[in-house]
N, C-alpha and C positions, 0 to 999 in steps of 0.2 A: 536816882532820878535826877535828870538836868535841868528841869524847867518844864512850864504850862503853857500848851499852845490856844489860845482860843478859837473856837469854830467859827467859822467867817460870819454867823450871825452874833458870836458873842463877844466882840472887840471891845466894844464900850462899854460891858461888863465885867469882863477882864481891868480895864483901866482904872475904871473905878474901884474893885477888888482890892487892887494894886497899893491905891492911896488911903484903903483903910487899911494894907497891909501897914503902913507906913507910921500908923498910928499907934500910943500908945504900946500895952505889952505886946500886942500882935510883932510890932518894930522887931525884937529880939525874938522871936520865933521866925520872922522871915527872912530875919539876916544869918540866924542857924542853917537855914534847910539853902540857904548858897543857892534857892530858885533865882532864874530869869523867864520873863516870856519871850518867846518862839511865834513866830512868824510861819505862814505856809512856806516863804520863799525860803524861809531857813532851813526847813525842813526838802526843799525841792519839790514841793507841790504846788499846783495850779491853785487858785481861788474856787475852780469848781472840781476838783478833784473828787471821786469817790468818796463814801464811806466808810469804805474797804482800804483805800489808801491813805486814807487819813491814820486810821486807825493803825495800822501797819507800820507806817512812818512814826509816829509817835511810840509803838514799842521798839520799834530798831534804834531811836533815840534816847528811848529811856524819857518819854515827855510825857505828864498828862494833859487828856484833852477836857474842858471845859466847855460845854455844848448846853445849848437848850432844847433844841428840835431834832436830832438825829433819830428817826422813826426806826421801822420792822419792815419799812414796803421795798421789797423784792431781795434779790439776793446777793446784791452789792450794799444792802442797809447795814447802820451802825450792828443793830442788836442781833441782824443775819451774822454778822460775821465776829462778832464778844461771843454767840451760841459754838460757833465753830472753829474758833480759832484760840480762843481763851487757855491759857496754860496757868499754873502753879507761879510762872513767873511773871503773868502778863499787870500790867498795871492797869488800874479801872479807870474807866469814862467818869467825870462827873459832870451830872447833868442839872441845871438849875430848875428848882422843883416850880419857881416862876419867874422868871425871868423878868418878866417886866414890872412886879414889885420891885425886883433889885434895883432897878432905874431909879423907882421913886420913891420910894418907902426906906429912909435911915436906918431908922432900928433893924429894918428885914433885914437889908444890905450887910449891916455888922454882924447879925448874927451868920448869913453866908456866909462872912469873910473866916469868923469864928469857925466856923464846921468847916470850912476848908482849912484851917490852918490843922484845925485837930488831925483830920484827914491824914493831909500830907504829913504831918509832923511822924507821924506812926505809917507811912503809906506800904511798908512790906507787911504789915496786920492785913491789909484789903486786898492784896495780890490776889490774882482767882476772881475778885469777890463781881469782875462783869464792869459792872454799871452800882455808882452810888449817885443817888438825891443829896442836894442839898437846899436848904439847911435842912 
């Protein structure tokens, strides 16, 4: 795994993520897993890019994606294409179970930062696993 790209809705969640990675024990759990975040352009996609491409590009990189809204509608959607494309080696979506408590709520926000670090830390346990919530 090289790093967490966030979905173009979830940059300022990611950021913030980021500086409770930076906190405390999480510190040495985030400077183990050698992550950085990933940029669309880093990846070579557009801002409005697919679902299907996002998604793609992030396992050709070996990136997870960090999303709040990536729906089921049509057949370019996130869950259209984890249903169909998903392998043994694919790494999972994580999707923020609310996103906009993470904005405002401390404690919520830690404990996501937590369940994401557990996540990633172990992240070939979740391979296959689609899509994980968190926290």
């Amino acid at each position: 795994m090289n790093g967490i790209l966030a979905d173009a809705n979830c940059a300022g969640h990611l950021a913030l993520l980021v500086r409770l990675f930076h906190e405390g024990w999480r510190r040495d759990v985030w400077e183990v897993l050698h992550l950085t975040p990933v940029s669309f352009a880093d990846l070579g996609l557009q801002a409005d890019a697919s679902d299907r491409e996002v998604w793609e590009a992030c396992q050709r990189a070996q990136v997870v994606l960090l999303t709040a809204n990536r729906n089921d509608a049509g057949p370019e959607s996130l869950e259209v294409t984890i249903q169909q494309h998903n392998t043994t080696e694919s790494l999972p979506v994580f999707t923020l179970a609310n996103d906009q408590r993470v904005l405002r709520d401390r404690p919520y926000a830690e404990a996501v930062a937590d369940r994401l670090l557990e996540f990633l830390f172990d992240i070939d346990s979740y391979r296959v696993t689609g899509r994980l919530y968190v926290p």
